[in-house]
C-alpha positions in Angstrom: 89.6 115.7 -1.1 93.0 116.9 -2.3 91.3 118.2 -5.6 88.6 119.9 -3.5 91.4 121.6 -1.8 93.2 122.7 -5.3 90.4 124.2 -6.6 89.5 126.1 -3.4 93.0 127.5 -3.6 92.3 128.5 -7.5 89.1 130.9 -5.7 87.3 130.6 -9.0 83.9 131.7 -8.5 82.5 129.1 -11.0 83.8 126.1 -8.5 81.4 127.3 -5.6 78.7 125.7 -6.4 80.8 122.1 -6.8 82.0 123.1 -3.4 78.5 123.7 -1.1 77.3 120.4 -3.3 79.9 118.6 -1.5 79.7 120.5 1.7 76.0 119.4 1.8 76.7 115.5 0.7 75.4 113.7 3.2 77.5 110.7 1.9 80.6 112.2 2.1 83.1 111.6 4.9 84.6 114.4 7.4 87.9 115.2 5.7 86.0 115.7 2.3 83.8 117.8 4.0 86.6 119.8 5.8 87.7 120.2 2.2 84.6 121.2 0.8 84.0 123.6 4.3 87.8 124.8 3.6 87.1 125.9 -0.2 83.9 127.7 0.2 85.9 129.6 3.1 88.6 130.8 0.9 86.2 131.6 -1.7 85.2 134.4 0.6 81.7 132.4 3.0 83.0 133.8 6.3 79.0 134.1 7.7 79.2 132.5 11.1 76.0 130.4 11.3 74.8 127.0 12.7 76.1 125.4 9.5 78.5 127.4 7.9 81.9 126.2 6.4 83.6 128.5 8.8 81.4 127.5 11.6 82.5 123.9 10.7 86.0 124.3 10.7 85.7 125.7 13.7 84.0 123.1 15.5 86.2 120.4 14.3 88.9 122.2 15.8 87.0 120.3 18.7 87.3 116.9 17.3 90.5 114.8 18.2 90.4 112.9 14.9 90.0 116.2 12.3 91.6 119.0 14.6 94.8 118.7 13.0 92.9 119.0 9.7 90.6 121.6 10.7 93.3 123.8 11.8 95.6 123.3 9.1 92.8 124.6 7.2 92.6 127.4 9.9 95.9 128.3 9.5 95.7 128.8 5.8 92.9 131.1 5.9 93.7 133.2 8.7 96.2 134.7 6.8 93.4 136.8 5.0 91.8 139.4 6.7 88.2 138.7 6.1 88.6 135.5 7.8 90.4 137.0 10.9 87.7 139.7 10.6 85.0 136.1 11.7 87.1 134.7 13.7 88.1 137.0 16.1 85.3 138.2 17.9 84.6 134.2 18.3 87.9 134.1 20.2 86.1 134.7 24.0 83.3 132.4 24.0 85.4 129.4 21.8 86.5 126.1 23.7 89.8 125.9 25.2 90.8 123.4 22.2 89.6 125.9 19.3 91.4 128.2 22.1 94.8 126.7 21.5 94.5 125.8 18.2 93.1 129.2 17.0 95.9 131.0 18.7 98.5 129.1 16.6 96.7 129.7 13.1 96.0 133.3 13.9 99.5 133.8 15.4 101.0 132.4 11.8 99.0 134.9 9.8 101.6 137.8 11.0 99.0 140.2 11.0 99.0 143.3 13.8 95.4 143.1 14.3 95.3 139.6 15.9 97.9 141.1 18.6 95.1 142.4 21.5 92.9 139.2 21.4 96.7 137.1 21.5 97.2 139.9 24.5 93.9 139.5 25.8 94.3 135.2 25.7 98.0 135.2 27.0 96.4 136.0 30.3 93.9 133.3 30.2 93.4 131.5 33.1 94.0 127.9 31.7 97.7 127.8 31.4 97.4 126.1 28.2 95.3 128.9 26.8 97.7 131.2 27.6 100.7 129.8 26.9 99.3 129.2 23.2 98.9 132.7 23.1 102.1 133.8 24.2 103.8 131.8 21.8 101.1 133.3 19.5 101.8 136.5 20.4 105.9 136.0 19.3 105.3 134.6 16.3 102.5 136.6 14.9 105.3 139.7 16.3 108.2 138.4 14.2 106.8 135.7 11.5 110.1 135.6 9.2 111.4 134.5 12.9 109.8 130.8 12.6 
């Protein structure tokens, strides 16, 4: 898992194809396939489909045993802007959990253009959502702050 990881951070094209092998294991457990989901993300697979590694990531944002994971990962790649770019639109129909946890990866990229769906979430009407997002909202406003 932690090797799958390294590599994904290396973005060399030729490891792709180790990492969607992997992804599509059936054999392999969650957190390798979080990895494997992770790498082919940061290699630059931000297509939102059924079974996309984006589309994976964010569902386990869902799962209490590989949310912390799955946002971790989240966090990470949010800081790039084709990933925000995926994300984003996703933000209004998403669970209140990928909700929350989404608000806190895209509020540590620092980026301005996560600031009107932040707005748009800090007035959510589950106070969790929108409390996420207002913290969000100050961090993503002043990251060297945190």
């Amino acid at each position: 898992m932690t090797a799958l990881e390294g590599l994904g951070r290396l973005r060399d094209p030729r490891d792709y194809p180790t990492f969607e092998r992997v992804y599509n294991e059936k054999n392999a457990g969650s957190a390798v396939h979080l990895a494997a989901a992770f790498a082919m993300v940061n290699e630059g697979n931000v297509a939102i489909s059924v079974f996309s590694p984006l589309q994976y990531l964010l569902n386990n944002l869902n799962n209490q045993d590989l949310n912390g994971t799955a946002q971790g990962y989240l966090t990470e790649l949010c800081k790039r802007e084709d990933v925000r770019k995926a994300v984003l639109p996703l933000l209004p129909s998403a669970t209140k959990d990928q909700k929350v946890r989404l608000c806190r990866a895209l509020g540590a990229s620092g980026s301005d253009d996560v600031i009107p769906a932040l707005t748009r979430l800090s007035h959510d009407i589950d106070p969790e959502v929108s409390y996420a997002a207002s913290k969000a909202l100050q961090t993503a406003r002043n990251p060297q702050g945190n």
